[in-house]
DRENDO-492590 format. One record per residue (C-alpha): residue in three letters; x, y, z. Coordinates in pm, whole numbers, padded with zeros to 5 digits, always signed. Each point is the difference from the previous one (the first is absolute). Layout:
! residues N
alaXYZ...
//
This chain:
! residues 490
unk-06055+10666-00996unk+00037-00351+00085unk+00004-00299-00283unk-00210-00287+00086unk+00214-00332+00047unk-00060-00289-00311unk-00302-00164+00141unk-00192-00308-00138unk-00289+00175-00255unk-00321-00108+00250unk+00186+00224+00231unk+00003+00257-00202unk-00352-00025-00122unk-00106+00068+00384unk+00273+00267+00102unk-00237+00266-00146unk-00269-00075+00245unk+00233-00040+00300unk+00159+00394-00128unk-00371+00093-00052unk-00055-00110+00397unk+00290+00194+00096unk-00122+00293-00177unk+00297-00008-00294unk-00017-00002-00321unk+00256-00199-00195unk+00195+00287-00121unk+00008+00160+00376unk-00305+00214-00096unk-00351-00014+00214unk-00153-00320-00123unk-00286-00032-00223unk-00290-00199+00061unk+00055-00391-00025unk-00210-00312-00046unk-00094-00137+00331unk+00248-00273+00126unk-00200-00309-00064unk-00009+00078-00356unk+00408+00008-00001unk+00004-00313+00157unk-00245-00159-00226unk+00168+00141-00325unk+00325-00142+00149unk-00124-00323+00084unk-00126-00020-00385unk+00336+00126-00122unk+00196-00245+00250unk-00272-00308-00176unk+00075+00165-00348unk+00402-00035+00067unk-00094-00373+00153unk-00137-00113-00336unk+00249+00123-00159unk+00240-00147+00201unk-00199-00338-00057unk-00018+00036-00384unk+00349+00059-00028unk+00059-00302+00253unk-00213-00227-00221unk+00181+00154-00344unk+00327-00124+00184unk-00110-00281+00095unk-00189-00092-00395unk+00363+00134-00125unk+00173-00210+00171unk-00205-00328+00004unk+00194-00086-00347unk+00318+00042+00128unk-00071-00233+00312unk-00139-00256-00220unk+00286+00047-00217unk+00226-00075+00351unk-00196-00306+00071unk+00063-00134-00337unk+00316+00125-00009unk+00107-00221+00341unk-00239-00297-00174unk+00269-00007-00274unk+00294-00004+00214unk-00201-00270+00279unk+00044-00266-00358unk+00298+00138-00090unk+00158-00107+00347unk-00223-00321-00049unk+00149-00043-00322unk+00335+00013+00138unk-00039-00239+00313unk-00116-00245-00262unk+00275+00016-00238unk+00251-00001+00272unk-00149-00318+00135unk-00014-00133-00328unk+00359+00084-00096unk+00104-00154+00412unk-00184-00309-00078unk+00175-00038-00378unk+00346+00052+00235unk-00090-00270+00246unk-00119-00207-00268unk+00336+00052-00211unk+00208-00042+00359unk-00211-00347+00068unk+00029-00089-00372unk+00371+00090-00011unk+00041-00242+00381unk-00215-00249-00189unk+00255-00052-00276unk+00331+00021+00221unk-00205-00280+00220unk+00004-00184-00321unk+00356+00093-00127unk+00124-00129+00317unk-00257-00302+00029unk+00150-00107-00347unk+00376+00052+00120unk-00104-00201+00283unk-00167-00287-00219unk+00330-00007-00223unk+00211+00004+00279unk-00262-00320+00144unk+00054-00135-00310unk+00355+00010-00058unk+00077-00130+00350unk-00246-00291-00104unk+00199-00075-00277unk+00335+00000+00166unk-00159-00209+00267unk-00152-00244-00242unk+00350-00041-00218unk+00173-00046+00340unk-00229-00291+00105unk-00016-00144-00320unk+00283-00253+00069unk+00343-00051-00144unk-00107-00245-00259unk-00321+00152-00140unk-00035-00008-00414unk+00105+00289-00152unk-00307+00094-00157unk-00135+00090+00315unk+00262+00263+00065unk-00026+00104-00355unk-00410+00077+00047unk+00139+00177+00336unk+00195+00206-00207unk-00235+00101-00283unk-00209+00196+00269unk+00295+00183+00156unk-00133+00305-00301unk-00300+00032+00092unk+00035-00001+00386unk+00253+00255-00129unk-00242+00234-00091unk-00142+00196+00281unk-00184+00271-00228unk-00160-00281-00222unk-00257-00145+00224unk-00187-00220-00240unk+00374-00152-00055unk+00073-00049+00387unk-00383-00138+00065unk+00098-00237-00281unk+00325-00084+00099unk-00120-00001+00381unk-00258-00271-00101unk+00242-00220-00251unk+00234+00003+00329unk-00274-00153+00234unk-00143-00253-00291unk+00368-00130-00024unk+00073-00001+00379unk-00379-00207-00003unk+00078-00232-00269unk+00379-00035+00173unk-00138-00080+00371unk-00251-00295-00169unk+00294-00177-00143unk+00192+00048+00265unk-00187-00143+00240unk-00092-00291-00241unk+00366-00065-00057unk+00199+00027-00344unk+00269-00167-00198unk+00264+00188-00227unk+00303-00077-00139unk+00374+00186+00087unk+00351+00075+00159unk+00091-00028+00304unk+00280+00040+00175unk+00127-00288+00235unk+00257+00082+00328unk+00346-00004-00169unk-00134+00281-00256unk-00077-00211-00288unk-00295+00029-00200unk-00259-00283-00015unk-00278-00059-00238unk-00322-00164+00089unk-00351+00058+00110unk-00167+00268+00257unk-00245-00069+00184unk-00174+00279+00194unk-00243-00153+00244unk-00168+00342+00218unk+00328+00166+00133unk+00234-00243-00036unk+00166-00074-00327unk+00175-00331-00077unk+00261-00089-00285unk+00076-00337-00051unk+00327-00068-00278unk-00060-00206-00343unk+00167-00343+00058unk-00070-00042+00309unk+00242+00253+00122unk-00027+00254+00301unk-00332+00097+00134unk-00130+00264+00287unk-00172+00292+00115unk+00087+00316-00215unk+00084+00349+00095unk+00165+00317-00163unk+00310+00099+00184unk+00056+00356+00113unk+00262+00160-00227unk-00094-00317-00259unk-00221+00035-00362unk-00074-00342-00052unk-00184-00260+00284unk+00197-00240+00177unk-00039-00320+00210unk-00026+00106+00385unk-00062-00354+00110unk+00072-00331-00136unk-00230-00250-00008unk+00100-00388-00004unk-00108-00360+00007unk-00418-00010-00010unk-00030+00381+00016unk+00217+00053-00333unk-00190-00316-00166unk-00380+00135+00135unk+00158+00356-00183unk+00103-00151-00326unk-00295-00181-00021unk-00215+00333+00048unk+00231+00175-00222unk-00096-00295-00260unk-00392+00061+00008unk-00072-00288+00265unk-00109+00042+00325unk+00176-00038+00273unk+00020+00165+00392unk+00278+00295+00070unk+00089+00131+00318unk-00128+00380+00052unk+00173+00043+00341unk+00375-00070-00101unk+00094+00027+00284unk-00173-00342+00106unk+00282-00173-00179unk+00253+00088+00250unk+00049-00204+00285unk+00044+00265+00253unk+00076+00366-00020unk+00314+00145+00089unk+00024+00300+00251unk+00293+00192+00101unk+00250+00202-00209unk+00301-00279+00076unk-00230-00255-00163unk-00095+00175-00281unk+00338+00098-00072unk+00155-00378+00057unk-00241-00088-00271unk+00042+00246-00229unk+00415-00099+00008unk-00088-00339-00015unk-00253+00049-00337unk-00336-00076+00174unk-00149+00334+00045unk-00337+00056-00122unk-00067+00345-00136unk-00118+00152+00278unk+00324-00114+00113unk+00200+00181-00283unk-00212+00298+00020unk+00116+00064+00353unk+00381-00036-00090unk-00060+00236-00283unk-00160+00261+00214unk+00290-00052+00240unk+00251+00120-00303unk-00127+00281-00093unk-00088+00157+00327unk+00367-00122+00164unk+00159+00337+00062unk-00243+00108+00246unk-00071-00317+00135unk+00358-00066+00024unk+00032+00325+00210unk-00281-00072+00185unk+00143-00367+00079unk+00314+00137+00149unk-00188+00255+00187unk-00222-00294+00169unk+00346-00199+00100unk+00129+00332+00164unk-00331+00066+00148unk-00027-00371+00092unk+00378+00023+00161unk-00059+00290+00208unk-00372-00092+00146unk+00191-00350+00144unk+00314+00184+00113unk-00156+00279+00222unk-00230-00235+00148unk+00271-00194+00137unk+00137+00323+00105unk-00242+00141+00203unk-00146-00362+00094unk+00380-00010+00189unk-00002+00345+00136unk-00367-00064+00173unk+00048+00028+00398unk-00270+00019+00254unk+00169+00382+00067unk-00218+00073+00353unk+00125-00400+00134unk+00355+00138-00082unk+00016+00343+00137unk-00140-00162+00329unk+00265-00254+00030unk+00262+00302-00107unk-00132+00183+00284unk-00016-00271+00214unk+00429-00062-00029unk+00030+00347+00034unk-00151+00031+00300unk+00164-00323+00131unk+00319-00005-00161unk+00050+00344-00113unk+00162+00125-00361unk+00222-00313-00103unk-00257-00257+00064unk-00312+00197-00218unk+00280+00063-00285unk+00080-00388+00032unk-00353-00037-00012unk-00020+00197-00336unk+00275-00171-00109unk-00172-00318-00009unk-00340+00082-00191unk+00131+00138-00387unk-00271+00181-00079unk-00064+00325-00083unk-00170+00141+00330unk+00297-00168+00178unk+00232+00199-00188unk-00261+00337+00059unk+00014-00084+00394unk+00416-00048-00033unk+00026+00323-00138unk-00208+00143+00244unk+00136-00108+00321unk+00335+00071-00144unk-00055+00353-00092unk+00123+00208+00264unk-00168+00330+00091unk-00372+00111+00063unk-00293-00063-00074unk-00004+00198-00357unk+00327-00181-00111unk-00176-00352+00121unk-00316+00066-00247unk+00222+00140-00277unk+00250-00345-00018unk-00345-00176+00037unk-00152+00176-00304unk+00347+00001-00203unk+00067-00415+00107unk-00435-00034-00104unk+00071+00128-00349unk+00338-00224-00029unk-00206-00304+00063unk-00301+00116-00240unk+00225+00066-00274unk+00159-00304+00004unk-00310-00161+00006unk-00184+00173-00271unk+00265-00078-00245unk-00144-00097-00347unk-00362+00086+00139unk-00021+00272-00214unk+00056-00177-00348unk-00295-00203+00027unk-00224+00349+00021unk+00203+00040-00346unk-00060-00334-00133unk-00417+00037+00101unk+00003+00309-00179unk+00176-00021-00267unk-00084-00371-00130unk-00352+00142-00111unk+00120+00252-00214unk+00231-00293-00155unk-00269-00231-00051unk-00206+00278-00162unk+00285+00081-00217unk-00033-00355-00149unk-00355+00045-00010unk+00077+00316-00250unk+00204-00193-00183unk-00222-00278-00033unk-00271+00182-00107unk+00202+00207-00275unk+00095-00321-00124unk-00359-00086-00060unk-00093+00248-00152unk+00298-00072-00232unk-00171-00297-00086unk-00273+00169-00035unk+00124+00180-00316unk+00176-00215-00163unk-00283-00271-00004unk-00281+00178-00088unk-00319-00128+00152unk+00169-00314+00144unk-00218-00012+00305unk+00052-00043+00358unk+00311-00280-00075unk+00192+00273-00148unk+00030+00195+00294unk-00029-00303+00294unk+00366-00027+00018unk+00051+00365+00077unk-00279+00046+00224unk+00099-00305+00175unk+00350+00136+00058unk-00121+00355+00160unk-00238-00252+00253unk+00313-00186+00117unk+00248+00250+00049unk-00257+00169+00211unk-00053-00257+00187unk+00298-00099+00065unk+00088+00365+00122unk-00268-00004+00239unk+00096-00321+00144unk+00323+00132+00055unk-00105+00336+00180unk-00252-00144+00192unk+00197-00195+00255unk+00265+00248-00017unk-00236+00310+00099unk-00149-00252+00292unk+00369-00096+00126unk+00097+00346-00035unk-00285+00168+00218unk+00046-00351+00274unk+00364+00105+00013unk-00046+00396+00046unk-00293-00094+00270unk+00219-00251+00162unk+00343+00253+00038unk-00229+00290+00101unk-00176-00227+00297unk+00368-00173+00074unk+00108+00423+00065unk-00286+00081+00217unk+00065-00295+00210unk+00358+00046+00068unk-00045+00370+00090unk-00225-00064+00235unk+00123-00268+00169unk+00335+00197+00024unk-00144+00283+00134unk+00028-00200+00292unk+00325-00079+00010unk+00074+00342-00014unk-00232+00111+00255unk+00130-00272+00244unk+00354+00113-00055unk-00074+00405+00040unk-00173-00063+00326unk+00225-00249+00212unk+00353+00004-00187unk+00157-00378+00008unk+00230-00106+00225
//
């Protein structure tokens, strides 16, 4: 007996009919009678519409079961939609509080360094004001100076420094209106000789005047370099020191502002200025310069003997080589021309005659015996004779150009450390404190570039001059030589 195969169950309602029509029964035995076909298919078609609504109900009970859980989801993702909303926002808010702390935190370092700045404005304006004050202005000036040096002190304090800053320009304001109006005080001065004068200032824009009690000494005023006290720089006499005195008084009277109108003419030249200075009628300018002279002499002094031995050797080789100049092709034709006329003796006599260097080249070389090869090497060994006699000293002025830079810069060091020497041991003394220094690092540089200069210039005229001198003698030689190693002489 044969077992049916699993089939779907509308198959199995109509495999009785299909047995039937094969005349089976379902258990192998003869089949009994069956419903006609169509009603199979009809009961199958209701059963297959049965299992279709079932199928639907239990589609639509899956679907009502889960229509919770889906709206569940959806709220679900809602929440975590404005929880990621949530979290954009308060990361935007905390990035903005950052930039705002970075652009607060710039803002306040602007102003930190905006205040160091303004102190640093201020204290320069200070220095510069006490500097320009004059030598002979009251001390209660320099003691209101002073009393702000706290609170431009105070860099953290900024209602202090804006207080100070603005006491600082309402002195400097009422200092510039009676300065240009002119004021009268009474002091010491010191005259030329060192000895200290009393009398009257009078400060008239930016000159100040002192004019002695009892008639005595009057001039311009000035505070020395290295000095602490102001001192006559020029001495007034005659109707200038009796206008003064009568200023000085309270009167009126007409000063000179250019002092230098009082001098007949100026002098120029350092042999003038010194000639005065020995002979007591330097002005200060005058001193000034003989001042800056002593303290800078070491490297002047070396750079002095370096411009005599420059000097010596620029006027010696140019008498040199002015003497050993020759028109070398004229000569070598006239040497050529005895040789061919009178043979050896007559174009040696010939050399003989002209002392000059290619004279002595073509001597050697028609006295050289041999080839061609031995000719060109006593031409070569007799060029490099002449050259090196002739070249003598050249090479120390390339040293002297070189080197006399580096001097003069060494006395610009030194100049400048000085200064700044000054600098700290007078305190907020101004420019006059450090002019004399300053001065001295100018004039040593200079004066080592006016040495080097013509030194480098001789130097490169005497190198071009020897190397053109070399070129012209070998070839004009050359045919001497040739002449000789094609027709021996007689």
């Amino acid at each position: 007996m044969i077992a049916p195969r699993t089939m779907p169950g509308w198959r199995w309602a109509i495999l009785p009919a299909l047995m039937a029509t094969a005349g089976l029964a379902a258990d192998g035995r003869p089949p009994a009678p069956v419903a006609p076909v169509p009603q199979a298919l009809a009961r199958t078609q209701q059963d297959i519409r049965q299992a279709t609504a079932e199928l639907n109900a239990a589609r639509d009970a899956a679907a009502a079961s889960r229509a919770p859980l889906v709206q569940r989801l959806n709220g679900l993702e809602a929440d975590v939609r404005d929880l990621r909303r949530d979290v954009e926002r308060r990361d935007a808010l905390r990035q903005k509080e950052e930039r705002d702390r970075n652009d607060q935190a710039a803002a306040a370092h602007a102003l930190e360094t905006e205040a160091y700045r303004t102190l640093a404005a201020l204290h320069g304006y200070r220095q510069s004001l006490e500097s320009r004050l004059g030598p002979a202005v009251p001390a209660a000036l320099r003691g209101q100076l002073q009393a702000l040096d706290p609170g431009l002190s105070a860099a953290q304090d900024y209602a202090g420094l804006s207080d100070a800053g603005t006491r600082l320009l309402d002195l400097a304001a009422q200092w510039n209106r009676s300065r240009l109006g002119g004021h009268a005080f009474n002091g010491a001065c010191l005259d030329a000789g060192g000895r200290e004068l009393t009398g009257r200032f009078v400060a008239i824009g930016p000159l100040t005047y002192f004019a002695a009690d009892a008639g005595g000494a009057a001039g311009t005023v000035g505070m020395p370099p290295h000095g602490a006290a102001p001192a006559l720089q020029q001495t007034y006499e005659g109707d200038a020191a009796a206008a003064l005195a009568t200023l000085a008084a309270g009167g009126e009277a007409t000063v000179m502002l250019d002092t230098r109108q009082s001098e007949p003419a100026r002098r120029t030249g350092l042999l003038t200025t010194l000639i005065a200075i020995m002979r007591g009628r330097g002005t200060p300018q005058d001193f000034m310069l003989l001042d800056m002279l002593r303290q800078g002499w070491p490297v002047l002094s070396i750079l002095l003997l370096a411009s005599i031995w420059s000097c010596a050797i620029i006027l010696e080789r140019a008498l040199i080589l002015r003497r050993a100049h020759l028109d070398a092709s004229r000569f070598v034709d006239a040497v050529l021309k005895d040789l061919a006329e009178g043979g050896m003796p007559q174009a040696l006599l010939h050399c003989q005659r002209h002392r000059k260097p290619v004279a002595a080249v073509v001597a050697d070389v028609l006295t050289q015996p041999g080839g061609r090869e031995d000719k060109e090497r006593a031409m070569r060994h007799a060029i490099q004779v002449q050259i090196h006699n002739m070249e003598h000293r050249v090479p120390i002025l390339g040293t002297i150009g070189s080197t006399a830079p580096f001097v003069g810069l060494l006395g610009t060091v030194a100049g400048i450390i000085r200064a700044f020497r000054d600098i700290a041991a007078n305190a907020g003394g101004g420019a006059s404190v450090v002019s004399a220094g300053i001065a001295e690092a100018l004039v040593t540089t200079a004066f080592g570039l006016l040495v080097a200069i013509p030194a480098v210039m001789f130097y490169n005229h005497f190198v071009n001059s020897l190397r053109r001198f070399t070129a012209e003698m070998e070839m004009n030689v050359y045919h001497v030589i040739e002449k000789l190693c094609a027709e021996p002489p007689p």
